[in-house]
Backbone as numpy.savetxt, mean C-alpha at the origin, in Angstrom:
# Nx Ny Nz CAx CAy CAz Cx Cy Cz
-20.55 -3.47 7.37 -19.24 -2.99 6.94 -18.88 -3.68 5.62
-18.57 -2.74 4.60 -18.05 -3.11 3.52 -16.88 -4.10 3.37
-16.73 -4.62 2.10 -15.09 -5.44 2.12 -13.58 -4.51 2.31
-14.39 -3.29 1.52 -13.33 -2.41 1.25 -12.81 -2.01 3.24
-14.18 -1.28 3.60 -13.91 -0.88 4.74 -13.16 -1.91 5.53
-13.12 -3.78 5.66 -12.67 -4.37 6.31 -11.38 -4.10 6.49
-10.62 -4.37 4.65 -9.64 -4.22 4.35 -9.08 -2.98 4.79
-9.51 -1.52 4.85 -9.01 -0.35 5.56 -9.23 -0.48 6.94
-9.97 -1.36 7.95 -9.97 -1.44 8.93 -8.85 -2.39 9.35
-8.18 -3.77 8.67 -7.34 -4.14 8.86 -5.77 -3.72 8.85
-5.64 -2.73 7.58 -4.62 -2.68 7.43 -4.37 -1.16 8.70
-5.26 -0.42 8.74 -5.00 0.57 10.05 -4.36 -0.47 11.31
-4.34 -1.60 10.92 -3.75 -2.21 12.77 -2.28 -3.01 12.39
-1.61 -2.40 11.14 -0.39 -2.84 10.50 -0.52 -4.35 11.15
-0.82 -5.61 10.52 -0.59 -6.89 10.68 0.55 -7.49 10.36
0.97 -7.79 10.40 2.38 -8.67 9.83 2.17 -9.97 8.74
0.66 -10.26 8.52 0.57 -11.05 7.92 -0.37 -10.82 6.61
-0.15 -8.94 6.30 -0.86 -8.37 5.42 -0.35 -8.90 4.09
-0.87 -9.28 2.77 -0.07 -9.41 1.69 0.33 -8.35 0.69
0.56 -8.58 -0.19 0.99 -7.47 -1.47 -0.31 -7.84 -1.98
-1.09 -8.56 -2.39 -2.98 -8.62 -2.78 -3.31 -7.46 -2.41
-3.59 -8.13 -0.83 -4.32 -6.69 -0.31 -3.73 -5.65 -0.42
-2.56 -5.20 0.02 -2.10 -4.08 -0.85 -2.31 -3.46 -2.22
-2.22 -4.28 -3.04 -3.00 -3.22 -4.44 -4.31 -3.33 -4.30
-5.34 -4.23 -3.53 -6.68 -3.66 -3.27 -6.37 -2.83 -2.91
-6.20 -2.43 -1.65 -6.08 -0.91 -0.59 -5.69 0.22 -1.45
-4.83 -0.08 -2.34 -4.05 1.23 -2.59 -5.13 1.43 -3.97
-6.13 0.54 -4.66 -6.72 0.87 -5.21 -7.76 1.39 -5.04
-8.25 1.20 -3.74 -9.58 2.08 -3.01 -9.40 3.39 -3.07
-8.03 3.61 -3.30 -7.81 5.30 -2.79 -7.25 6.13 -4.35
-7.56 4.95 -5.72 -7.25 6.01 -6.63 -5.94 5.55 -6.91
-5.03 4.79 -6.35 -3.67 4.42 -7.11 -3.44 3.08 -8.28
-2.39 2.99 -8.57 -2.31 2.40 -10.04 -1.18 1.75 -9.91
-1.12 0.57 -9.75 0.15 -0.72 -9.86 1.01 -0.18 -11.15
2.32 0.25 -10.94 3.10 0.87 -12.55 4.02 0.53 -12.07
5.08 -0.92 -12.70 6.04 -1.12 -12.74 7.31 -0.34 -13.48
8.49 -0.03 -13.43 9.33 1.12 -13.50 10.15 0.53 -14.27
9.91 -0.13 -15.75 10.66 -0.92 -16.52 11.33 -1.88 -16.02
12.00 -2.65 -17.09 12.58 -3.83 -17.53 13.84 -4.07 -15.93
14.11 -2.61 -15.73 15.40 -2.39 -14.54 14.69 -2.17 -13.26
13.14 -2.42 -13.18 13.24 -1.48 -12.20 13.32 -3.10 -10.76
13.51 -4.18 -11.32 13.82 -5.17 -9.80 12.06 -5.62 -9.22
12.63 -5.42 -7.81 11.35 -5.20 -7.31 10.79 -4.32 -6.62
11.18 -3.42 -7.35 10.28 -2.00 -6.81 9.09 -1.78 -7.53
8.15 -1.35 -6.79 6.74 -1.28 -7.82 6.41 0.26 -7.06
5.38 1.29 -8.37 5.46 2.63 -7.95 4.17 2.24 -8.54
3.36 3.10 -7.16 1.87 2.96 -7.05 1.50 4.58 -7.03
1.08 4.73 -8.41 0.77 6.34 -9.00 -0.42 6.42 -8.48
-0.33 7.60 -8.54 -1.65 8.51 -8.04 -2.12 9.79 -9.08
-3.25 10.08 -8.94 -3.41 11.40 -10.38 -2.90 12.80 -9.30
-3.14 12.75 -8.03 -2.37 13.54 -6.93 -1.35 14.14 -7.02
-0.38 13.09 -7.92 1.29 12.94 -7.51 1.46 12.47 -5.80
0.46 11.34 -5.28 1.07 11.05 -4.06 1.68 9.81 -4.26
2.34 9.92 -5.23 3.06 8.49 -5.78 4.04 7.31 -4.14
3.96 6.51 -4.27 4.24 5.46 -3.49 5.41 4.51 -4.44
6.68 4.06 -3.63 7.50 3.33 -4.29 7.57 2.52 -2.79
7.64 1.20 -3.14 7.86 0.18 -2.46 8.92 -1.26 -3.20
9.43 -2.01 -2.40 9.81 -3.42 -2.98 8.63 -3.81 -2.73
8.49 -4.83 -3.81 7.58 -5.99 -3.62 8.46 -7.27 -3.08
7.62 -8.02 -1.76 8.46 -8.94 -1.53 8.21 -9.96 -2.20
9.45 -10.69 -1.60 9.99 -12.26 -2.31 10.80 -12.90 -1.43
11.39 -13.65 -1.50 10.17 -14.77 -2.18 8.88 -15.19 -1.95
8.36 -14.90 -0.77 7.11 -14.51 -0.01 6.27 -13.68 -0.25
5.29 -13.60 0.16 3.92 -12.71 -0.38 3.59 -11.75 0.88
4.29 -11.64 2.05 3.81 -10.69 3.07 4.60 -9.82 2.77
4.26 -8.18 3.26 4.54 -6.99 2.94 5.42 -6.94 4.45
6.30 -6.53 4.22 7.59 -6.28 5.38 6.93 -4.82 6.39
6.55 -5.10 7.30 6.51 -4.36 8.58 6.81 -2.55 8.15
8.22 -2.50 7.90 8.58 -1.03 7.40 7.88 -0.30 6.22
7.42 -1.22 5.47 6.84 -0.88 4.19 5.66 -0.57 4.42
4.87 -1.13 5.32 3.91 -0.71 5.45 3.85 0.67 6.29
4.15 0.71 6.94 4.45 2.07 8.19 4.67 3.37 6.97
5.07 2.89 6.05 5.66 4.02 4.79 4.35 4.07 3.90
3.24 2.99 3.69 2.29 3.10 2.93 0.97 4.24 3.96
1.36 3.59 5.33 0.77 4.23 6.02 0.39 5.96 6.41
1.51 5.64 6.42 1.93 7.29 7.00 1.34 8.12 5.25
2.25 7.59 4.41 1.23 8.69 3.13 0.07 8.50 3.03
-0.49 7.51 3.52 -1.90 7.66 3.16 -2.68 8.54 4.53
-2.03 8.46 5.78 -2.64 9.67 6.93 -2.01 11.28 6.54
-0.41 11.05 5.58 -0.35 12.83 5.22 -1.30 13.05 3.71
-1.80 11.96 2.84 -2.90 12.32 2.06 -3.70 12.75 2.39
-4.43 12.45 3.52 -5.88 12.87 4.13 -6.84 11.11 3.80
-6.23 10.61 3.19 -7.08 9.03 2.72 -7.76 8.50 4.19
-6.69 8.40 5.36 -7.03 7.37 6.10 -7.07 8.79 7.48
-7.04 8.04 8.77 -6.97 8.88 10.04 -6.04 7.96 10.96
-5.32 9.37 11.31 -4.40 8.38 11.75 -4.82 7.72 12.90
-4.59 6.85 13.68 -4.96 5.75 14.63 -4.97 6.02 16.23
-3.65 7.23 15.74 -3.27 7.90 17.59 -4.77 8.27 18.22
């Protein structure tokens, strides 16, 4: 099993102790692009796609783990992309 595959095998079991790292790995396996939303945009980060299956998330803070809900939201577009399967 690949690194990549680990990393898609991990994050299919939503961990709580996933980071924002692995997150732009993951979301880069599938073709997306870390694009911050200007000078205003806080901490929201929008993870483009050439698709248009664009992804907007906060990035957390002060901490480096990805909040539970956020992921469930990275999730789910990536099972209505066709990227991943869903788990049911």
């Amino acid at each position: 099993m690949s690194k990549n595959e680990k990393l898609i095998e991990r994050f299919k079991q939503l961990p709580r102790d996933f980071t924002f790292e692995e997150l732009e790995k993951l979301l880069a396996i599938f073709g997306y692009i870390k694009c911050n939303k200007g000078k205003t945009s806080g901490s929201r980060v929008l993870f483009e796609h050439k698709s248009q299956n664009n992804i907007l998330i906060h990035k957390p803070h002060p901490g480096n783990v990805v909040k539970g809900y956020a992921l469930r939201i990275i999730y789910d577009a990536l099972v209505a992309a066709g990227y991943i399967k869903n788990k049911n």
